[in-house]
C-alpha positions in Angstrom: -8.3 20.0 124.0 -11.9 21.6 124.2 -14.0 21.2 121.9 -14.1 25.1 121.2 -10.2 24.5 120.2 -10.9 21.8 118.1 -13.4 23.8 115.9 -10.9 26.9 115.5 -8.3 24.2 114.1 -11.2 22.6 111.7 -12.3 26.2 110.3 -8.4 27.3 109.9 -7.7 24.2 108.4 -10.4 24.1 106.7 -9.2 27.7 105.1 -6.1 26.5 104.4 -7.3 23.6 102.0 -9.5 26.4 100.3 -6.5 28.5 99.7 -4.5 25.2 98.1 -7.1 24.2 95.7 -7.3 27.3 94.5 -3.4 27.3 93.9 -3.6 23.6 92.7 -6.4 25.1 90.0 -4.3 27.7 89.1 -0.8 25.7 88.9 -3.2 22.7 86.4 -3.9 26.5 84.1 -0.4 27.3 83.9 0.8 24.0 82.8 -2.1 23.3 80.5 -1.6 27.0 78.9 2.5 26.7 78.7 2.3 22.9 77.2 -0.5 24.1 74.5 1.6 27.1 73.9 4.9 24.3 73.3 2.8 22.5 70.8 1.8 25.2 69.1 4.8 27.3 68.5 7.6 26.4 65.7 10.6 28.4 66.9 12.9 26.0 69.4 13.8 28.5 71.2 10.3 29.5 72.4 9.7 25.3 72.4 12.3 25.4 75.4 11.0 28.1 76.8 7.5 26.8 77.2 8.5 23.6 78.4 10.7 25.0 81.2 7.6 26.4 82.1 5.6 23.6 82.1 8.0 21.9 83.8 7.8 24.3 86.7 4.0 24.0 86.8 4.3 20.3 87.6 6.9 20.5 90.0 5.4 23.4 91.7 1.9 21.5 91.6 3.6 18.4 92.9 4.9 20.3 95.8 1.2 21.5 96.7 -0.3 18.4 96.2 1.8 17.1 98.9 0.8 19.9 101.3 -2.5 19.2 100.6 -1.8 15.8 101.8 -1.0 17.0 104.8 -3.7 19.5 105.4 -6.4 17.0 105.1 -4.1 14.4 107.4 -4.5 16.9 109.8 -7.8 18.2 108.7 -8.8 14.5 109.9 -6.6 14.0 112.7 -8.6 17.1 114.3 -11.8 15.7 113.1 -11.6 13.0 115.2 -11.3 14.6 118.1 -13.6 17.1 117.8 -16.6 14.1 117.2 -14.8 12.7 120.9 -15.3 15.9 122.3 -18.5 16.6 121.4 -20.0 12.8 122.5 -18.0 13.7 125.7 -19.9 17.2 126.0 -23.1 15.3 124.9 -22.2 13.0 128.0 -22.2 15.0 130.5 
């Protein structure tokens, strides 16, 4: 590819990974808030409720975490060859 493609991955990439650490911020909130609200409440019903949703934080977050993973495998993966391309340009 040209180094003009490999950029356009590495900034939509590169947007992508903004976007999921903001999620991944806002999924660690959720859990934090429905966990403090489960140790704060007295009423089992409300316990169950709060840990179902706390539950779903982590899970959610898990998920997220793992396509972060993959962002910055391919963030990476297009790093690489954009530093070939641009010694090859700076070659020629």
């Amino acid at each position: 590819m040209t180094i003009t493609n490999e950029a356009a991955y590495l900034y939509v990439y590169s947007k992508k990974l903004i976007s999921i650490n903001r999620r991944i911020h806002s999924l660690r909130e959720d859990g934090r808030k429905a966990l403090e609200k489960f140790h704060q409440t007295n009423d089992s019903s409300q316990k169950e409720k709060y840990r179902r949703q706390s539950r779903k934080a982590a899970d959610k977050l898990k998920k997220t975490i793992e396509e972060k993973q993959n962002i910055l495998t391919k963030l990476h993966r297009h790093q690489v060859a954009f530093a070939g391309q641009l010694r090859n340009e700076a070659g020629k």
